[in-house]
C-alpha positions as CSV (number, residue, x, y, z in Angstrom):
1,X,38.4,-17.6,42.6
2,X,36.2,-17.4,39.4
3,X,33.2,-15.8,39.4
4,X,29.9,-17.6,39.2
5,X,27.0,-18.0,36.7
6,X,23.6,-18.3,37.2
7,X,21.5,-20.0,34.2
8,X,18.1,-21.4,34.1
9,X,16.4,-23.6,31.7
10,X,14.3,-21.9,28.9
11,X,11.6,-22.6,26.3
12,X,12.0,-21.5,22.2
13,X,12.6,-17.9,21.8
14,X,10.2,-17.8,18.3
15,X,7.4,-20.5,19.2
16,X,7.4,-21.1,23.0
17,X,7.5,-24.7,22.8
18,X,9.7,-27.1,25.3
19,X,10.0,-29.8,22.7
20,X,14.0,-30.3,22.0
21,X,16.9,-32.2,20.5
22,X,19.9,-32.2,21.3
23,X,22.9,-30.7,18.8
24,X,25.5,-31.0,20.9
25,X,26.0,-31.6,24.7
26,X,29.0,-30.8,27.4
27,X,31.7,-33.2,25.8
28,X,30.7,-31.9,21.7
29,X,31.5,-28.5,22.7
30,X,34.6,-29.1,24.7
31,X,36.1,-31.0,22.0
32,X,34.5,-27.8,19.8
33,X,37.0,-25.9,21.7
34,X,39.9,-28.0,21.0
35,X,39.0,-27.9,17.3
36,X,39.5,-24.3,17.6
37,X,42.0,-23.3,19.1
38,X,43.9,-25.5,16.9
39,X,42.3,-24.2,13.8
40,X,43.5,-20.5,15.2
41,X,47.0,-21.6,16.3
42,X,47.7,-22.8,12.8
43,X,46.9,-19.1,11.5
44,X,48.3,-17.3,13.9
45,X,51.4,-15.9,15.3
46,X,52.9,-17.5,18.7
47,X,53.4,-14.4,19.9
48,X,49.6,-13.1,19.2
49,X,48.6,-11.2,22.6
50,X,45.4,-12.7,24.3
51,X,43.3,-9.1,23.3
52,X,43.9,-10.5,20.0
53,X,42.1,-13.7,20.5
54,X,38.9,-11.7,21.0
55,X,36.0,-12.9,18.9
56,X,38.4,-16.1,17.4
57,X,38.6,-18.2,20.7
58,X,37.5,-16.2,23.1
59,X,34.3,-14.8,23.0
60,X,31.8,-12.5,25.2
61,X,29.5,-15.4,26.7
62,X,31.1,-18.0,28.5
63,X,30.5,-21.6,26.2
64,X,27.4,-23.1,26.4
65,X,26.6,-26.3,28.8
66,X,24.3,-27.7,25.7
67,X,22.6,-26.7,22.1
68,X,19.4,-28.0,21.2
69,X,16.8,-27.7,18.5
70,X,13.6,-27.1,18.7
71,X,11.6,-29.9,17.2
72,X,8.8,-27.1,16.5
73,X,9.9,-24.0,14.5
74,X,13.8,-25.0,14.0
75,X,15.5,-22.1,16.3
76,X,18.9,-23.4,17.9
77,X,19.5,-22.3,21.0
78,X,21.5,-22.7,24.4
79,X,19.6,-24.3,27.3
80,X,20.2,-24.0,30.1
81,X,20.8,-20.5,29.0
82,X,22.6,-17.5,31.3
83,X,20.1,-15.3,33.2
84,X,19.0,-11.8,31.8
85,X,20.8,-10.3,34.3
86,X,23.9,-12.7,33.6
87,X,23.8,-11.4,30.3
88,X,23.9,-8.0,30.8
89,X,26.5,-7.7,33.1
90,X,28.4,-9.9,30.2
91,X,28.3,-7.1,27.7
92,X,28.1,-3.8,30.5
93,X,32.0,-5.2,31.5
94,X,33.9,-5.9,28.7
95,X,36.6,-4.1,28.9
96,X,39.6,-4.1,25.8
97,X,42.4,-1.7,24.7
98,X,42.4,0.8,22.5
99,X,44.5,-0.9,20.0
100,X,42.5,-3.6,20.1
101,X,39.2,-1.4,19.5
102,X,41.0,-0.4,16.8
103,X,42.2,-3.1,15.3
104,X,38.4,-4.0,15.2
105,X,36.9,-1.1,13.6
106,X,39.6,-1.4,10.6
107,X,38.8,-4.7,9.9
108,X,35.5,-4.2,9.8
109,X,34.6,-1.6,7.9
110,X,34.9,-3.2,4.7
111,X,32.6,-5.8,5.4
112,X,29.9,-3.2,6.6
113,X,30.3,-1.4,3.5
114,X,28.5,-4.3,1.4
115,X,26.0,-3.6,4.4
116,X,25.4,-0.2,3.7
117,X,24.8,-1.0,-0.1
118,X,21.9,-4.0,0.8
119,X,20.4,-1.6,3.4
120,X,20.3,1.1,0.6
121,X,18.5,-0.9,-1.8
122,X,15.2,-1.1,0.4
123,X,15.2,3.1,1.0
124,X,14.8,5.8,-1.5
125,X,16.6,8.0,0.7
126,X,19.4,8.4,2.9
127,X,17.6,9.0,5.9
128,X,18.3,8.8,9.6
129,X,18.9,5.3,11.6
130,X,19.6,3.7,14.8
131,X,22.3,0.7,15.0
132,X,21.6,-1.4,18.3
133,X,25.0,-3.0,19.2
134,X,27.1,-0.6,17.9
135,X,29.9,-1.9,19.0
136,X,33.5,-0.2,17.6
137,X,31.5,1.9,14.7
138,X,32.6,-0.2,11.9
139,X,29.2,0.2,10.6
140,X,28.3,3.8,11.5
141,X,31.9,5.2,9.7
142,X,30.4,3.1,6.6
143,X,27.1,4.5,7.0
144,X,28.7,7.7,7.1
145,X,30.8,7.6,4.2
146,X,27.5,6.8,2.2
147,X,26.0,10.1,3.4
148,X,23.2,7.9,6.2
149,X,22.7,10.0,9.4
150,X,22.9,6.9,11.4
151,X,23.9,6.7,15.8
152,X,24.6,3.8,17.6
153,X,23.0,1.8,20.5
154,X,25.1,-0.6,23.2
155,X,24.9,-1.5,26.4
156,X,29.1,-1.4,26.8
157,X,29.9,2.4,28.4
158,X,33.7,1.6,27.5
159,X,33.1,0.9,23.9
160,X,31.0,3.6,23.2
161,X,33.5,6.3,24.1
162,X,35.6,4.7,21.9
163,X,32.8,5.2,19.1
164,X,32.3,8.7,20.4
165,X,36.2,9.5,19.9
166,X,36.2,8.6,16.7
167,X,33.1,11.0,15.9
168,X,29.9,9.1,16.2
169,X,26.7,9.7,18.1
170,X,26.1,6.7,20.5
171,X,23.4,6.1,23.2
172,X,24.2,4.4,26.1
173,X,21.4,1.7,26.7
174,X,19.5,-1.5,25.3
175,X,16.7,-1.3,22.6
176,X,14.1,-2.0,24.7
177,X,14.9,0.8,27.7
178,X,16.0,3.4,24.2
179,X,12.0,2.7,22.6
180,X,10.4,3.3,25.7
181,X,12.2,6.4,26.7
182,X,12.5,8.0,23.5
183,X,9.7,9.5,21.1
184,X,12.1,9.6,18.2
185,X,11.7,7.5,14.8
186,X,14.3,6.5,12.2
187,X,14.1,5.4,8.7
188,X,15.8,2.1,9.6
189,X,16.8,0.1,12.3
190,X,20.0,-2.4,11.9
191,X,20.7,-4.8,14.5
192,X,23.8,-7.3,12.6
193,X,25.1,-8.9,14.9
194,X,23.4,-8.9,18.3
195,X,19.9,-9.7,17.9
196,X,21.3,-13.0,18.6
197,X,22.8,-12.2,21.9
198,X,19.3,-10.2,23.3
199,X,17.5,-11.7,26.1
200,X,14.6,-11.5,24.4
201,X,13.9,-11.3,20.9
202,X,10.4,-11.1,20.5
203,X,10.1,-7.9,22.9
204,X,13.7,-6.1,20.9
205,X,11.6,-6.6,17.4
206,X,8.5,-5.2,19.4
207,X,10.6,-2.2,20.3
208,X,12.2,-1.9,17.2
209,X,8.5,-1.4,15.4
210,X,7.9,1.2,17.8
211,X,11.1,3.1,16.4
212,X,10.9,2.7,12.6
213,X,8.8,5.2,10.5
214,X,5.7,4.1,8.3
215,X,8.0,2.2,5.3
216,X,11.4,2.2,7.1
217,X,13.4,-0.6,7.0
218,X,14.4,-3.5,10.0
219,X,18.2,-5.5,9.3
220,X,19.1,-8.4,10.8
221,X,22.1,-10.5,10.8
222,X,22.3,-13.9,12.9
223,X,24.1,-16.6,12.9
224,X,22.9,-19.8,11.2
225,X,21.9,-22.4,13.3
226,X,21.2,-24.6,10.7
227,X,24.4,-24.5,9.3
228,X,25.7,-25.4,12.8
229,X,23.5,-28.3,13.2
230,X,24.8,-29.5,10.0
231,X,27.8,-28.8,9.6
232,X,28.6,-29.8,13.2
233,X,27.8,-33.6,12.7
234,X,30.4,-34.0,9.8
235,X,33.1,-33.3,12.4
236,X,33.0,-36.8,13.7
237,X,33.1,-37.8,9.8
238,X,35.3,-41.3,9.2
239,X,37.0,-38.7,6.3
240,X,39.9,-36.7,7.4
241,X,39.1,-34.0,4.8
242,X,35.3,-33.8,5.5
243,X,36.4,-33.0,9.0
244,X,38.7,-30.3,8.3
245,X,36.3,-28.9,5.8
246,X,33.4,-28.8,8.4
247,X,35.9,-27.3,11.0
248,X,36.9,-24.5,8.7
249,X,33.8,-24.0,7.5
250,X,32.6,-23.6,11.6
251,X,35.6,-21.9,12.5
252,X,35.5,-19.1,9.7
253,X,32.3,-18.3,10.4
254,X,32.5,-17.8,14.4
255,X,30.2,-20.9,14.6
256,X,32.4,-23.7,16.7
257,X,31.5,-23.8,20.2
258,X,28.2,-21.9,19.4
259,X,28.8,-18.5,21.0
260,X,25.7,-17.3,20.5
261,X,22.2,-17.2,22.7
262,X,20.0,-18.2,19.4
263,X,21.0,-19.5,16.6
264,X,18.0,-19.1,13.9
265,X,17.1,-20.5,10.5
266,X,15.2,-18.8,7.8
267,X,12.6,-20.3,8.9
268,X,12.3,-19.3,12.4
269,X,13.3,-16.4,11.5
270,X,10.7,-15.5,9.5
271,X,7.9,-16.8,11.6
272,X,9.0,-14.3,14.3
273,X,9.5,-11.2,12.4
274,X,6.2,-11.9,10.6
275,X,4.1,-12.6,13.9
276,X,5.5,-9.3,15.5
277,X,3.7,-7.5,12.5
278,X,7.1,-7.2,10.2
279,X,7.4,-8.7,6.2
280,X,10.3,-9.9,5.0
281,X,11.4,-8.5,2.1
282,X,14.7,-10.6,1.3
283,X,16.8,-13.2,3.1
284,X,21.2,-13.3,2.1
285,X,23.1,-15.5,2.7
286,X,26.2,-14.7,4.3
287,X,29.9,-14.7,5.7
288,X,31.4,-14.0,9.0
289,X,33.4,-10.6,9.5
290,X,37.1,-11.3,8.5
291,X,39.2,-10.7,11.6
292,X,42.6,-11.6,10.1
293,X,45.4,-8.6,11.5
294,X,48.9,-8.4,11.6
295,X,48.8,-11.4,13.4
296,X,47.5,-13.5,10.8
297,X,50.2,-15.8,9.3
């Protein structure tokens, strides 16, 4: 028997306000879903096993019931949305192979190397940080190799022994239970690609304040919810080509069927970070991890 979700409806994550539109109900995202798997099946081996499909059709949220926009500040987000509690349990239980893990960590290192280099630009020294969703250690080996002192943060026991096997220093534990516990400070905080996924944004920036020296430095890296919202509309385009642009364009960048909580723009963005006391210093545009493997055609 599957397992049930609870959910509950929920106002903007940046401005509070209840004022919405819709970017795409029940039947978008189902026929979202179709969209992808058939994008991945055309790239992939038949005989690709399911841990494979991790992150490329399968993903760590159950798909959203709807996607809307707030008419206020922009943010895109799910709602009705999965409960706090929901959501922990999500990320606490995700369970893979090694060989998977692995397969992970190699193909993303590269990727967190460019990381490393923005992050570099905004310190004078290689100093000590704290990365909240660790995951694999993709970007703690590249923080490494560029001489940072930095440890990891994640809620998943099973993936942080994974991290600790391969050498890393990794708490077990959100951000907001790590700041209050801990008297500790780092030069930076980098949170790329889960600030999207935390129950509560506002409070995680909050605690992450409380955990960056006087001139450290805060990362983020979200998804676009703009570029969802409009790409997403040229998928019922009357051109075949302008479809299967906008699908690969979704698709590559982990953006069909929206598995995200939030989806922000610069905008939104912004006004949060600079209402919970932060300044932004620079906003880059960006891609989505590769995750081709030996199962790539």
């Amino acid at each position: 028997m599957a397992a049930s979700v609870s959910y509950e409806l929920t106002r903007c994550a940046v401005c509070g306000e209840s004022d919405t539109i819709e970017v795409a109900g029940p039947d978008d995202i189902r026929a979202e879903a179709e969209l992808l798997w058939q994008f991945h099946m055309r790239r992939l081996s038949p005989h690709t096993p399911s841990e494979r499909l991790v992150d490329r059709v399968a993903f760590s949220q159950a798909r959203p019931w709807r996607v809307v926009r707030c008419r206020t500040c922009g943010l895109v987000y799910r709602n009705p949305v999965e409960t706090r509690e929901e959501l922990r349990e999500t990320y606490v239980g995700a369970d893979a192979s090694r060989d998977a893990l692995l397969a992970l960590y190699e193909a993303q290192r590269r990727s967190y190397r460019t990381q490393t280099r923005r992050l570099a630009r905004y310190l004078t020294r290689r100093g000590s940080g704290l990365e909240v969703g660790s995951y694999v250690g993709a970007f703690l080996s590249a923080a490494r190799d560029s001489h940072w002192q930095f440890e990891g943060l994640d809620v998943n026991p099973n993936v942080n022994a994974f991290a600790r096997s391969l050498g890393f220093a990794v708490h077990n534990g959100d951000l907001e239970s790590f700041s209050a516990d801990s008297s500790r400070t780092f030069d930076a905080v980098a949170i790329w690609n889960t600030f999207d996924q935390l129950p509560d944004p506002r409070a995680a920036l909050r605690a992450a304040d409380r955990l960056i020296r006087p001139g450290g430095v805060l990362a983020l890296r979200v998804p676009n919810g703009e570029c969802y919202g409009v790409w997403r509309t040229r998928l019922s385009s009357p051109s075949v080509s302008v479809r299967g642009v906008a699908t690969a364009v979704l698709a590559h960048n982990n953006l069909l069927t929206f598995p995200y909580r939030f989806g922000f723009s610069p905008a939104s963005l912004t006004r949060l970070l600079t209402e919970t006391g932060f300044r932004v210093e620079r906003i880059v545009a960006d891609v989505n991890v590769p995750t081709a493997d030996e199962w790539t055609k």
